[in-house]
DSSP file (Angstrom, degrees, kcal/mol; ACC not computed):
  #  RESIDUE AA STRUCTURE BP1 BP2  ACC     N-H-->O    O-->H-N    N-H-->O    O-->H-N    TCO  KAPPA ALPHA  PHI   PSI    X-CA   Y-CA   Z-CA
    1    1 A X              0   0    0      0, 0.0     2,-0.2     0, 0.0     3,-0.0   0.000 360.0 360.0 360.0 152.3    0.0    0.0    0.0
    2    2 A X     >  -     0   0    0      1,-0.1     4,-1.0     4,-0.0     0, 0.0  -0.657 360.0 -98.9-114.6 175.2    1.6    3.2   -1.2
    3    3 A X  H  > S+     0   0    0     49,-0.2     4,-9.9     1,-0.2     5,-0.3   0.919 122.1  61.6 -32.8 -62.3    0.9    6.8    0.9
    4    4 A X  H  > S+     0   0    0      2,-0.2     4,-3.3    48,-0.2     5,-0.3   0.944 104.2  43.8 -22.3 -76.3   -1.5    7.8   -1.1
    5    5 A X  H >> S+     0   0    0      2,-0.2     3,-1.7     1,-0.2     4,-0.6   0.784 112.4  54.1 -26.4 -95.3   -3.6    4.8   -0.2
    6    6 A X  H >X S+     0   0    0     -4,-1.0     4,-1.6     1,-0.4     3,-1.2   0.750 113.5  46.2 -29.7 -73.4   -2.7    5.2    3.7
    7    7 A X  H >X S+     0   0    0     -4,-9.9     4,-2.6     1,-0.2     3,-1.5   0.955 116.1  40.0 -63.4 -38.1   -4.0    9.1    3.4
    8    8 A X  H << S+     0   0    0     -4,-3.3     4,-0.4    -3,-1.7     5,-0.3   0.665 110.3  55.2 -68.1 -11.0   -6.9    8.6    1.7
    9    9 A X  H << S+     0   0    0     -3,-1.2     4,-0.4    -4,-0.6    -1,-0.3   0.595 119.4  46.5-107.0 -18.7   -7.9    5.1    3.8
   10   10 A X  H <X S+     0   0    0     -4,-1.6     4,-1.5    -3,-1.5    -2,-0.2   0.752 112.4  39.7 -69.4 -59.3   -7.3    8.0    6.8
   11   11 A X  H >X>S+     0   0    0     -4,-2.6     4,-1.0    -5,-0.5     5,-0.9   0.964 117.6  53.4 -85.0 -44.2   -9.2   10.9    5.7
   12   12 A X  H >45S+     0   0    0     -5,-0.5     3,-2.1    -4,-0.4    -1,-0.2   0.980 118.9  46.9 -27.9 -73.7  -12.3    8.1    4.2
   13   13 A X  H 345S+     0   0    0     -4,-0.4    -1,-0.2    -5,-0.3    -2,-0.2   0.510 109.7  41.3 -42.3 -33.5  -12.0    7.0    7.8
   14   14 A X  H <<5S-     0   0    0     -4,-1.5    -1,-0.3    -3,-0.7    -2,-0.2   0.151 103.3-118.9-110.2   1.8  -12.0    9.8    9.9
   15   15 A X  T <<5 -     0   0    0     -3,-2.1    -3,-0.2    -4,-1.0    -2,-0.1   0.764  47.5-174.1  61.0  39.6  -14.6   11.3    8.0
   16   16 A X      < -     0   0    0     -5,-0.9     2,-0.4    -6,-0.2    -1,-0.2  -0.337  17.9-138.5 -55.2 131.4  -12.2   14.1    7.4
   17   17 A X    >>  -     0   0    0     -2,-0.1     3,-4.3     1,-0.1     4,-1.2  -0.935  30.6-110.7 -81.9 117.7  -13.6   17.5    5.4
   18   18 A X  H >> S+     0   0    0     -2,-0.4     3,-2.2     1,-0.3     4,-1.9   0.697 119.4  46.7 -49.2 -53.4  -11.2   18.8    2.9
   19   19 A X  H 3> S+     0   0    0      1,-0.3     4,-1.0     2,-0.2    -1,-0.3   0.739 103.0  59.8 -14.1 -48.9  -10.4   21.6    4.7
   20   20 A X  H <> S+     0   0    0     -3,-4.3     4,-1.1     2,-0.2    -1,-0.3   0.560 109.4  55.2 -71.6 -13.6   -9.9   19.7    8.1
   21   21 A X  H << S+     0   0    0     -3,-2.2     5,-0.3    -4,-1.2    -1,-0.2   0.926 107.7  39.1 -82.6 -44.3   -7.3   18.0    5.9
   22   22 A X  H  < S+     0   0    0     -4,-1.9    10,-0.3     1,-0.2    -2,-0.2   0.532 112.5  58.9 -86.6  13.9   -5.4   20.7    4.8
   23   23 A X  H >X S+     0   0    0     -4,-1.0     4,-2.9    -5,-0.2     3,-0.9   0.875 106.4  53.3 -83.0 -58.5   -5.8   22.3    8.4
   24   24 A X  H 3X S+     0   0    0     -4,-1.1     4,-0.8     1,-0.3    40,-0.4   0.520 103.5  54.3 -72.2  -8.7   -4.1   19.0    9.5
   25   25 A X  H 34>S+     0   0    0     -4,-0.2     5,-2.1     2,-0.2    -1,-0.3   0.532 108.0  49.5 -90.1 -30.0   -1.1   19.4    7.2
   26   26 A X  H X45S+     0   0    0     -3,-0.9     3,-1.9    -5,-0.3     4,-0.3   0.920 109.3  47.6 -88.7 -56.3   -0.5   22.6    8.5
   27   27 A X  H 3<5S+     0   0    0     -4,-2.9    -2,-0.2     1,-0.3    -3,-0.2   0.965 109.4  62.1 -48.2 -49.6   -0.6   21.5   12.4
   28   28 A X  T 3<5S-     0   0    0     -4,-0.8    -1,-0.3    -5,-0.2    -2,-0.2   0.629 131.4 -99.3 -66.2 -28.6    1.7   18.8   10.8
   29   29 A X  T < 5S+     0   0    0     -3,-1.9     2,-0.5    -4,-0.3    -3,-0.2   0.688  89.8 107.7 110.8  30.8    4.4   21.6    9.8
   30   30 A X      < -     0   0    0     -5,-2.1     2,-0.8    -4,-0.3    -1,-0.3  -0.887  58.0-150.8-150.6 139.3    3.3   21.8    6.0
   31   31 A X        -     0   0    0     -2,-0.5     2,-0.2    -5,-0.1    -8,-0.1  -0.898  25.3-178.3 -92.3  96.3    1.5   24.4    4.1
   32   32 A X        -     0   0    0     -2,-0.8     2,-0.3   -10,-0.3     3,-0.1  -0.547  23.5-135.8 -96.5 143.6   -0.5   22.6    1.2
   33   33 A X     >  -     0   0    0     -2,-0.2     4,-2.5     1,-0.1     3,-0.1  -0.772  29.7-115.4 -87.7 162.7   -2.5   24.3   -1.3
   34   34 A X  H  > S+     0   0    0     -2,-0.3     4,-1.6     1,-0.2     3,-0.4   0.986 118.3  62.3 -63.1 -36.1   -5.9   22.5   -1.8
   35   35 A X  H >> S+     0   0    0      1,-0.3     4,-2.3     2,-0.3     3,-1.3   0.871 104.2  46.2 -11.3 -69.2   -4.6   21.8   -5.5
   36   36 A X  H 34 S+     0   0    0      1,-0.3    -1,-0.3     2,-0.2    14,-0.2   0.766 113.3  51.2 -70.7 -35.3   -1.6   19.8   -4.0
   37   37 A X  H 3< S+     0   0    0     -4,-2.5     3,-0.3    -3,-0.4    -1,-0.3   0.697 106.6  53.3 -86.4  -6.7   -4.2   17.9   -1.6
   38   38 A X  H XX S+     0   0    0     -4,-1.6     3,-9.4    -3,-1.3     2,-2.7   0.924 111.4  50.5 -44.7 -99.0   -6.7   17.0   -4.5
   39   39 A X  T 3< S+     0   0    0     -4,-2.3    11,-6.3     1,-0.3    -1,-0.2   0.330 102.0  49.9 -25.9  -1.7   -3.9   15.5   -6.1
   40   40 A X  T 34 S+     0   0    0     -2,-2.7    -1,-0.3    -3,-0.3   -32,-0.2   0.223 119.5  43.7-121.5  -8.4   -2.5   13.4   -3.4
   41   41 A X  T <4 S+     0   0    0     -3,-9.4    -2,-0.3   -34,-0.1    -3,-0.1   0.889  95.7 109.3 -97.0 -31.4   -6.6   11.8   -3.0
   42   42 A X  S  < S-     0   0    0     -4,-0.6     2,-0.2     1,-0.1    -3,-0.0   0.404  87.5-101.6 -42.5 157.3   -6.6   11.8   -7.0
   43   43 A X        -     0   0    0      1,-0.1     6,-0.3     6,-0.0     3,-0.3  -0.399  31.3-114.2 -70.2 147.7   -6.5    8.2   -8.5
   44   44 A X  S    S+     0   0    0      1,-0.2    -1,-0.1    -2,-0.2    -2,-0.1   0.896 123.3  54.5 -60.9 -16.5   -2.9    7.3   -9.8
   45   45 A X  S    S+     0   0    0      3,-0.0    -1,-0.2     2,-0.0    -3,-0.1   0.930  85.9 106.5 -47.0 -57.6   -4.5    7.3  -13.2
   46   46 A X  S    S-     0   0    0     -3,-0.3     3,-0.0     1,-0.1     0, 0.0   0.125  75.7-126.6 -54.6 135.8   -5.9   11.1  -12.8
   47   47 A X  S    S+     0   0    0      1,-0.1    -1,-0.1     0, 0.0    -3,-0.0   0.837 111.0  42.1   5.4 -79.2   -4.0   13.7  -14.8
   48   48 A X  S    S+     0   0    0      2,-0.1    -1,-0.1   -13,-0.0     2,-0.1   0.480  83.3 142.3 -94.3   1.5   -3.3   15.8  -12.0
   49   49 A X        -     0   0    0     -6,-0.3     2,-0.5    -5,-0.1    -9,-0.2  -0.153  32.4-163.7 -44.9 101.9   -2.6   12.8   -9.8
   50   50 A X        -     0   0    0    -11,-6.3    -1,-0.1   -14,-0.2    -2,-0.1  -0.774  21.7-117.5-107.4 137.8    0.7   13.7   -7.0
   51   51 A X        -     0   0    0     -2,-0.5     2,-0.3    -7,-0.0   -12,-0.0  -0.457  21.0-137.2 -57.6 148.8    2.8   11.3   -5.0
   52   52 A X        -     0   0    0    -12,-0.1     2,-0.4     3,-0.0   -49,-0.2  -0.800  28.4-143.0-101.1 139.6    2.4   11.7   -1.2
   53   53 A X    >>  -     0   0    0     -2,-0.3     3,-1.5     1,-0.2     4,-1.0  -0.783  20.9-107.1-101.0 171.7    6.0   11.4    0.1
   54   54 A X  H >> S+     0   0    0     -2,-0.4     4,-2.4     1,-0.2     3,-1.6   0.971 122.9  51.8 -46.7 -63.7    7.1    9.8    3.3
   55   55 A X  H 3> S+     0   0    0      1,-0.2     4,-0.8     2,-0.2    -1,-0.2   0.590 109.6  52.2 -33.7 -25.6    7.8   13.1    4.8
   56   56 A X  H <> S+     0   0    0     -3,-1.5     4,-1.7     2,-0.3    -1,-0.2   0.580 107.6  46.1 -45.8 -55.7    4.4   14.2    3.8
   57   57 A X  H <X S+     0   0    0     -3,-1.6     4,-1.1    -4,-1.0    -2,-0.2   0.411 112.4  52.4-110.5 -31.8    2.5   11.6    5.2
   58   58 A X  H  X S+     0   0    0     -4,-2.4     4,-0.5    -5,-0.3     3,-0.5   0.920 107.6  55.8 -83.8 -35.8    4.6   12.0    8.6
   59   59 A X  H >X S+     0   0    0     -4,-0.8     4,-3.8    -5,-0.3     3,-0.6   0.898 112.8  42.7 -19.3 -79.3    3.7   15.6    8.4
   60   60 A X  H 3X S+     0   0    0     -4,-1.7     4,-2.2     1,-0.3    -1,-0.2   0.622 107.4  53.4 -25.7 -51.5    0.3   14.5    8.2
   61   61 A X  H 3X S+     0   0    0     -4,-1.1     4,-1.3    -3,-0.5    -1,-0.3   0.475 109.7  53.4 -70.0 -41.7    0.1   12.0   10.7
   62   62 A X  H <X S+     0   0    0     -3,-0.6     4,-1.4    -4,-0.5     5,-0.3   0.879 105.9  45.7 -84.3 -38.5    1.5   14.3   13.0
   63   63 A X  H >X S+     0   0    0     -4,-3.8     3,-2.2     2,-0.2     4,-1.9   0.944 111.3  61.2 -63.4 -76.1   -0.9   17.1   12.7
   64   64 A X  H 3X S+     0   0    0     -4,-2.2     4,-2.5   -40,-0.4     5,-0.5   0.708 102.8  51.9  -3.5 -75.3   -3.7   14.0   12.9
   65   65 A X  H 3X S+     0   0    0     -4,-1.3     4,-0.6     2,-0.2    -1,-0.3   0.596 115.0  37.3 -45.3 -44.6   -2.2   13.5   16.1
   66   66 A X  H <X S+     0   0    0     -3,-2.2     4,-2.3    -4,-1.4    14,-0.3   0.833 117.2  52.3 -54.3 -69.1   -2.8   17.6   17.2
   67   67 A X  H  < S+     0   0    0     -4,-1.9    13,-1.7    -5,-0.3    14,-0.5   0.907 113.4  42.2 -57.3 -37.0   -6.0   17.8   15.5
   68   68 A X  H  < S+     0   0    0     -4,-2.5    14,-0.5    -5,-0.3    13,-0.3   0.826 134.9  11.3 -83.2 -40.4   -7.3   14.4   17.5
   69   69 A X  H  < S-     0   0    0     -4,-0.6    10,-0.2    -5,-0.5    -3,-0.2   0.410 106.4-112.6-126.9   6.1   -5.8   15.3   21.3
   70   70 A X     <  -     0   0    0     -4,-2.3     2,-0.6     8,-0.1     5,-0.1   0.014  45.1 -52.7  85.0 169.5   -4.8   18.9   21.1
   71   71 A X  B >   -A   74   0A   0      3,-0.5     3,-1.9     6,-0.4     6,-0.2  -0.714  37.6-144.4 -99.6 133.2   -1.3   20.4   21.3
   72   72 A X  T 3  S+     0   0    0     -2,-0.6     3,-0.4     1,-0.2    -1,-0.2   0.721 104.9  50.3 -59.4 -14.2    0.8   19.5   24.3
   73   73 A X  T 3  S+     0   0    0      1,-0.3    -1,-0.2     2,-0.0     2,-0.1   0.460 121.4  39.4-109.0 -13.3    2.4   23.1   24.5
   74   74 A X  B X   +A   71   0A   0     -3,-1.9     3,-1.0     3,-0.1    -3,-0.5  -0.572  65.0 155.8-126.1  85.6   -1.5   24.6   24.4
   75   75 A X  T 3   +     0   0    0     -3,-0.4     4,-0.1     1,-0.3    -3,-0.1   0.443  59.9  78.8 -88.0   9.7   -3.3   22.1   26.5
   76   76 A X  T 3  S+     0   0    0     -5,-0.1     2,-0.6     1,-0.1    -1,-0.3   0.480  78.6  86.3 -98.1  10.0   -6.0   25.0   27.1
   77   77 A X  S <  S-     0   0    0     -3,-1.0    -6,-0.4    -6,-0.2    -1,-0.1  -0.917  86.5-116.5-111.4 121.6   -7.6   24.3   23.7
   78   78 A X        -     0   0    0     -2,-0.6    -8,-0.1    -8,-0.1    -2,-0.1  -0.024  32.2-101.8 -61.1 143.6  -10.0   21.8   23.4
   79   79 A X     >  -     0   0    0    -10,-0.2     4,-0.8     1,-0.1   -11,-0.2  -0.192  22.8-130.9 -37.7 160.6   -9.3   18.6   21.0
   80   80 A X  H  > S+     0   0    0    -13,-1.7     4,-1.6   -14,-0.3   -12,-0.2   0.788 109.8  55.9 -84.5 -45.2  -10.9   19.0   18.0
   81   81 A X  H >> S+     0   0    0    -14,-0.5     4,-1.2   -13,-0.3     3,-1.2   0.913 103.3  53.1 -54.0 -57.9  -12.2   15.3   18.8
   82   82 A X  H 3> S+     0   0    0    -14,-0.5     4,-1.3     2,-0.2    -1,-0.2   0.909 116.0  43.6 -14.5 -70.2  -13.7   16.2   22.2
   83   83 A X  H 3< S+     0   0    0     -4,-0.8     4,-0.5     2,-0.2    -1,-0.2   0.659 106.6  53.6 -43.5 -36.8  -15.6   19.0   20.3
   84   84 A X  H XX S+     0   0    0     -4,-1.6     3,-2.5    -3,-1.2     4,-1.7   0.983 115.0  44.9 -84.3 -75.1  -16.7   17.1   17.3
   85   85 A X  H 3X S+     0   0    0     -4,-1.2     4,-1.6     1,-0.4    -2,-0.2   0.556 113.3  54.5 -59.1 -10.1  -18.5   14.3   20.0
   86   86 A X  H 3X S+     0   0    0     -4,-1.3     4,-1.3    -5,-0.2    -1,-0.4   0.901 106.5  42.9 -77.6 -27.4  -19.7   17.1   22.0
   87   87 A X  H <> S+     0   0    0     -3,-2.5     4,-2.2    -4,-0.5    -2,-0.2   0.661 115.4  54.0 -83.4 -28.0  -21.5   18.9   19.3
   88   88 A X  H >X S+     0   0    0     -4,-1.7     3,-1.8     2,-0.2     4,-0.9   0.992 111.0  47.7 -88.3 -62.6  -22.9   15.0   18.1
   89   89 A X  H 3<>S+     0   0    0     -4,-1.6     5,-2.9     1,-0.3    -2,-0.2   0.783 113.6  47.6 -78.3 -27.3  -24.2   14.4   21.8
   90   90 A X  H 3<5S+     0   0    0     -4,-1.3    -1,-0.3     1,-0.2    -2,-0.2   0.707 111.3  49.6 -74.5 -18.6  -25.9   17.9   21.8
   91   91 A X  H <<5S+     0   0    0     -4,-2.2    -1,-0.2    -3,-1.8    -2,-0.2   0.589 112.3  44.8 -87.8   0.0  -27.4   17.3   18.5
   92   92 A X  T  <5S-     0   0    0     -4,-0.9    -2,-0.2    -5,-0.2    -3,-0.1   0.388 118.7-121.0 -82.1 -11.7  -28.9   13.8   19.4
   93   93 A X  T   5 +     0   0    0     -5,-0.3     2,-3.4     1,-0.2    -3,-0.2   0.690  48.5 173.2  36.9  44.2  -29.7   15.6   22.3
   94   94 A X    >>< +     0   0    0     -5,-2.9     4,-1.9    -6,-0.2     3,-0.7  -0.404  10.3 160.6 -67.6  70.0  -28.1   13.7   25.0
   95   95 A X  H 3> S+     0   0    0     -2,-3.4     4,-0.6     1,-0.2    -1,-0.2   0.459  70.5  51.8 -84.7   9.5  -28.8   15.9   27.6
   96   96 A X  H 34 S+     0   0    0     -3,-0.2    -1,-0.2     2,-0.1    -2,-0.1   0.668 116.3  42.4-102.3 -12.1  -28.2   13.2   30.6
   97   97 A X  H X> S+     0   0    0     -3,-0.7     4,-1.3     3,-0.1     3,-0.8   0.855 114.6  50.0 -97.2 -48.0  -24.6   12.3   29.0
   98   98 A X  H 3X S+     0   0    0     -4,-1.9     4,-5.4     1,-0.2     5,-0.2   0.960 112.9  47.4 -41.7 -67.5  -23.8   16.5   28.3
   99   99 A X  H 3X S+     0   0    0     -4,-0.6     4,-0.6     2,-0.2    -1,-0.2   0.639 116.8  49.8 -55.4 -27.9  -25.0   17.1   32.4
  100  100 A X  H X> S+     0   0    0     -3,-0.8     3,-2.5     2,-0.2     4,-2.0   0.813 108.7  47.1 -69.9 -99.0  -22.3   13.7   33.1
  101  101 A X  H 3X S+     0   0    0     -4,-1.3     4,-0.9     1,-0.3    -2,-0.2   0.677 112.9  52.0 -26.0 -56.5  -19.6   15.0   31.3
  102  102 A X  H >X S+     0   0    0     -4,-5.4     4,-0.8    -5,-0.2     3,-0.7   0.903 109.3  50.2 -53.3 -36.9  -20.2   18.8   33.2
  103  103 A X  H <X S+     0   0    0     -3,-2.5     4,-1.9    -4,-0.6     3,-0.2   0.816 107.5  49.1 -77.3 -41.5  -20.1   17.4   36.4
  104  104 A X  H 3< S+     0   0    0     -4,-2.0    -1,-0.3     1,-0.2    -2,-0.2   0.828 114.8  54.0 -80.0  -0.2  -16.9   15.5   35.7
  105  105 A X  H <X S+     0   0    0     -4,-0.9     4,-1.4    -3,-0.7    -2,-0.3   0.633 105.5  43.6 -87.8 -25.9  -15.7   18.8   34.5
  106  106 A X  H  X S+     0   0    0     -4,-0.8     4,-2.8    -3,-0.2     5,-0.3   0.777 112.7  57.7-100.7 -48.3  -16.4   21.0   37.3
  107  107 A X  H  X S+     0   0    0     -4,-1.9     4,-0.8    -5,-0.2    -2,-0.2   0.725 107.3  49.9 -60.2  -2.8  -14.9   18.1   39.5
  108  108 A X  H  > S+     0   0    0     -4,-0.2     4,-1.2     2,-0.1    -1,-0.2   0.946 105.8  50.2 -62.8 -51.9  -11.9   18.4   37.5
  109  109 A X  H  X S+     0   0    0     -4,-1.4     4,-1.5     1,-0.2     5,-0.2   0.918 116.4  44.3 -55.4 -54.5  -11.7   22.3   37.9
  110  110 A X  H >X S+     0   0    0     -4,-2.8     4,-1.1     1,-0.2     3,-0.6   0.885 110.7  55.2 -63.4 -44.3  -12.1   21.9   42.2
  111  111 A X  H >X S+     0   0    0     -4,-0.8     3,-2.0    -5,-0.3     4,-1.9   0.907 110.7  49.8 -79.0 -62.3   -9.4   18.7   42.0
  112  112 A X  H 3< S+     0   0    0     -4,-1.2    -1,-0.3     1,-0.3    -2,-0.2   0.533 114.1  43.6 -34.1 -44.2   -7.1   21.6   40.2
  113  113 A X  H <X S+     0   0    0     -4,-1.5     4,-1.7    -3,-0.6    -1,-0.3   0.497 108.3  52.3 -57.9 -17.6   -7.7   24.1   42.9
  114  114 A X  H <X S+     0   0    0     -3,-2.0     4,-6.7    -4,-1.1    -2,-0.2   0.697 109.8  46.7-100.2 -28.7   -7.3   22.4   45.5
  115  115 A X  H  < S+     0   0    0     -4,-1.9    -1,-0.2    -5,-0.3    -3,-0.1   0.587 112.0  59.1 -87.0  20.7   -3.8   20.9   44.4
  116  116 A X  H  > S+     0   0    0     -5,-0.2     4,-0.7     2,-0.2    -1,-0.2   0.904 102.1  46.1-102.3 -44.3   -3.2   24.2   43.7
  117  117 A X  H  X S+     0   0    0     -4,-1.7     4,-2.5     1,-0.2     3,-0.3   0.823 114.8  51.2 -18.9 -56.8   -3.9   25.4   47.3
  118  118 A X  H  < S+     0   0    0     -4,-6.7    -1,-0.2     1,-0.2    -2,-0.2   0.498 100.9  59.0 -93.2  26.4   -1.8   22.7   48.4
  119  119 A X  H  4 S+     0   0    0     -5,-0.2    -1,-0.2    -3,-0.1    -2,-0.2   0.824 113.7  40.7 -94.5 -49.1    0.9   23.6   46.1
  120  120 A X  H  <        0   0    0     -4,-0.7    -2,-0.2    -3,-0.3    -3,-0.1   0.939 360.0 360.0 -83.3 -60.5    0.9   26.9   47.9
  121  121 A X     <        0   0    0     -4,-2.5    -1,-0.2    -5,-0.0    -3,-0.1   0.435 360.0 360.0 -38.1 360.0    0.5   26.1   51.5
């Protein structure tokens, strides 16, 4: 299986939005035009059709990684995965799972204050 494959069997998978892709390229340390990211889902047949290189595809793969759990060095911005499944339980309207998920959230924030207290003390 060549790169190519491997991104496109990713972005299929992850139900990826071309944008969110080239968003993910960029977190990943590369600046794509959409052109360049057509062309790496094009069929190898296709014209306009580009090889992904390895570097490329680790580029990706690392931005994937950012986009999925957030960036370690801004840990105050929520995952983009965390976001996308909140927005699906609030449009399903899971409002007994939303009202879980706040509560373990506000018992985060007090377990944070308090070691923060006892950091100080």
């Amino acid at each position: 299986m060549n790169n190519n494959s491997i991104l496109k069997k990713i972005i299929i998978g992850q139900n990826l939005k071309h944008f969110e892709s080239k968003e993910i390229f960029e977190m990943g340390g590369l600046k794509l035009s959409s052109s360049q990211i057509k062309a790496f889902m094009a069929g190898s047949q296709n014209k306009n059709f580009e090889k992904l290189s390895d570097e490329q595809l680790e580029a990706f793969l690392n931005g994937l990684i950012i986009f999925s759990r957030g960036d370690r060095e801004n840990p105050e911005i929520v995952p983009r995965a965390i976001e996308a499944y909140i927005l699906g339980l609030m449009q399903a309207g899971h409002s007994d799972t939303l009202d879980e998920i706040s509560s373990l959230i506000e018992d985060a924030k007090d377990g944070i204050v308090q070691g923060c207290e006892n950091n100080d003390a």
